[in-house]
C-alpha positions in Angstrom: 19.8 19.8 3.2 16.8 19.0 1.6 15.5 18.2 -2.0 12.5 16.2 -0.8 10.0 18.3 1.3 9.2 15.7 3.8 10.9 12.3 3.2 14.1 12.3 2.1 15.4 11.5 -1.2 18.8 9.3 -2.1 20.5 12.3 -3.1 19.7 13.9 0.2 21.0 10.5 2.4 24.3 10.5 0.5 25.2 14.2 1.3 24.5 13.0 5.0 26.6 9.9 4.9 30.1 11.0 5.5 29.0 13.5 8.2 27.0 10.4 9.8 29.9 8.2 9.7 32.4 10.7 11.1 30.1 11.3 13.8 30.0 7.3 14.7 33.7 7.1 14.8 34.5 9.9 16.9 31.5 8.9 19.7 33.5 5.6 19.6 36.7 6.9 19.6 35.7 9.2 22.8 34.1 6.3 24.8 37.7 4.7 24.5 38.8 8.0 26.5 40.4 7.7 30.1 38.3 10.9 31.2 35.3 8.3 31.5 34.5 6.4 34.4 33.9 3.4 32.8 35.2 -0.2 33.4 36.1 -1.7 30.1 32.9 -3.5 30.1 30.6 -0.8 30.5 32.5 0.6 27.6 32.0 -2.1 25.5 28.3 -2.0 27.0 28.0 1.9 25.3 29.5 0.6 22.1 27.3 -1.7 21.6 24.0 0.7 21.9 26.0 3.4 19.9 26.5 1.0 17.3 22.6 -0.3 17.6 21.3 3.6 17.7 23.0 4.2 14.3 21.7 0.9 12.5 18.3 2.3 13.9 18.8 5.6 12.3 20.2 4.7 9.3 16.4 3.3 8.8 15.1 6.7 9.0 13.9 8.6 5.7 12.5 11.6 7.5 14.0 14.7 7.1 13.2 16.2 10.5 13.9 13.1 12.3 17.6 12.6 10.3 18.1 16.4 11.1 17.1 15.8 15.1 19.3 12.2 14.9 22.8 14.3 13.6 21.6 17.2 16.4 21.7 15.1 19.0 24.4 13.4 18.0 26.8 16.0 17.8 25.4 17.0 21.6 26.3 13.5 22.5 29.5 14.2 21.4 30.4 17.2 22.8 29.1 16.1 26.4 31.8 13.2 25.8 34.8 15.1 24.7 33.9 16.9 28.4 34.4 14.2 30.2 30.8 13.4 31.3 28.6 10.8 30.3 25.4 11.7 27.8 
Protein backbone atom coordinates (compact mmCIF):
# COMPACT_ATOMS: atom_id res chain seq x y z
CA UNK A 1 0.00 0.00 0.00
CA UNK A 2 2.63 2.23 0.73
CA UNK A 3 5.31 4.37 -1.00
CA UNK A 4 5.58 6.93 1.77
CA UNK A 5 6.86 5.41 5.11
CA UNK A 6 4.67 7.35 7.30
CA UNK A 7 2.39 9.93 5.60
CA UNK A 8 1.02 9.10 2.62
CA UNK A 9 1.86 10.25 -0.72
CA UNK A 10 -0.74 11.18 -3.75
CA UNK A 11 0.13 8.18 -5.56
CA UNK A 12 -0.63 6.11 -2.44
CA UNK A 13 -4.46 8.10 -1.89
CA UNK A 14 -5.42 7.40 -5.51
CA UNK A 15 -4.80 3.57 -5.32
CA UNK A 16 -7.16 3.95 -2.23
CA UNK A 17 -9.85 5.95 -3.81
CA UNK A 18 -11.92 3.52 -5.70
CA UNK A 19 -11.84 0.98 -2.86
CA UNK A 20 -12.91 4.03 -0.50
CA UNK A 21 -15.74 4.95 -2.63
CA UNK A 22 -17.05 1.40 -3.17
CA UNK A 23 -16.94 0.98 0.47
CA UNK A 24 -19.28 4.42 0.94
CA UNK A 25 -21.82 3.14 -1.44
CA UNK A 26 -22.36 -0.16 -0.27
CA UNK A 27 -22.58 1.05 3.71
CA UNK A 28 -25.31 3.35 2.12
CA UNK A 29 -26.80 1.01 0.00
CA UNK A 30 -27.16 -1.54 3.22
CA UNK A 31 -28.63 1.07 5.59
CA UNK A 32 -31.47 1.27 2.90
CA UNK A 33 -31.88 -2.58 3.81
CA UNK A 34 -35.29 -3.88 5.37
CA UNK A 35 -33.18 -6.28 7.75
CA UNK A 36 -32.60 -2.94 9.82
CA UNK A 37 -34.74 -1.75 12.50
CA UNK A 38 -34.70 1.56 11.51
CA UNK A 39 -37.55 4.11 10.88
CA UNK A 40 -36.74 6.07 7.74
CA UNK A 41 -35.47 8.86 9.83
CA UNK A 42 -33.04 7.13 11.78
CA UNK A 43 -31.90 6.00 8.44
CA UNK A 44 -31.49 9.15 7.13
CA UNK A 45 -29.94 9.99 10.66
CA UNK A 46 -26.90 7.09 9.89
CA UNK A 47 -26.54 8.58 6.39
CA UNK A 48 -25.83 11.51 7.39
CA UNK A 49 -22.80 10.52 9.93
CA UNK A 50 -21.67 7.95 7.24
CA UNK A 51 -21.41 10.54 4.92
CA UNK A 52 -19.65 13.08 7.72
CA UNK A 53 -17.16 10.09 8.86
CA UNK A 54 -15.91 9.75 5.20
CA UNK A 55 -15.44 13.75 4.66
CA UNK A 56 -13.50 13.30 7.98
CA UNK A 57 -11.34 10.62 6.60
CA UNK A 58 -10.80 11.75 3.46
CA UNK A 59 -8.63 14.48 5.53
CA UNK A 60 -6.40 11.91 6.79
CA UNK A 61 -2.71 11.48 5.23
CA UNK A 62 -1.59 8.82 7.62
CA UNK A 63 -0.95 5.58 6.49
CA UNK A 64 -1.85 3.69 9.66
CA UNK A 65 -4.77 5.77 10.34
CA UNK A 66 -6.12 5.36 6.31
CA UNK A 67 -5.33 1.55 6.79
CA UNK A 68 -7.42 1.37 10.40
CA UNK A 69 -10.31 3.87 8.61
CA UNK A 70 -10.75 1.05 5.40
CA UNK A 71 -10.47 -1.86 8.37
CA UNK A 72 -13.06 -0.71 10.08
CA UNK A 73 -14.96 0.09 7.47
CA UNK A 74 -15.13 -3.05 5.87
CA UNK A 75 -16.24 -4.42 9.67
CA UNK A 76 -18.90 -1.91 9.60
CA UNK A 77 -19.99 -3.41 6.57
CA UNK A 78 -20.08 -6.80 7.19
CA UNK A 79 -21.98 -6.31 10.64
CA UNK A 80 -24.66 -4.49 8.21
CA UNK A 81 -24.97 -7.00 5.55
CA UNK A 82 -25.97 -9.31 8.99
CA UNK A 83 -28.62 -7.58 9.82
CA UNK A 84 -27.33 -5.84 13.01
CA UNK A 85 -26.46 -2.39 13.67
CA UNK A 86 -22.39 -1.34 13.97
Amino acid sequence: MAKGLIWATTEDLARNRAMVLSLYRQILRSLNSPELPLTHAARLTKKAEVRSIFLFGAEERSLHNIADLIDAANYSLSILKQGRLP
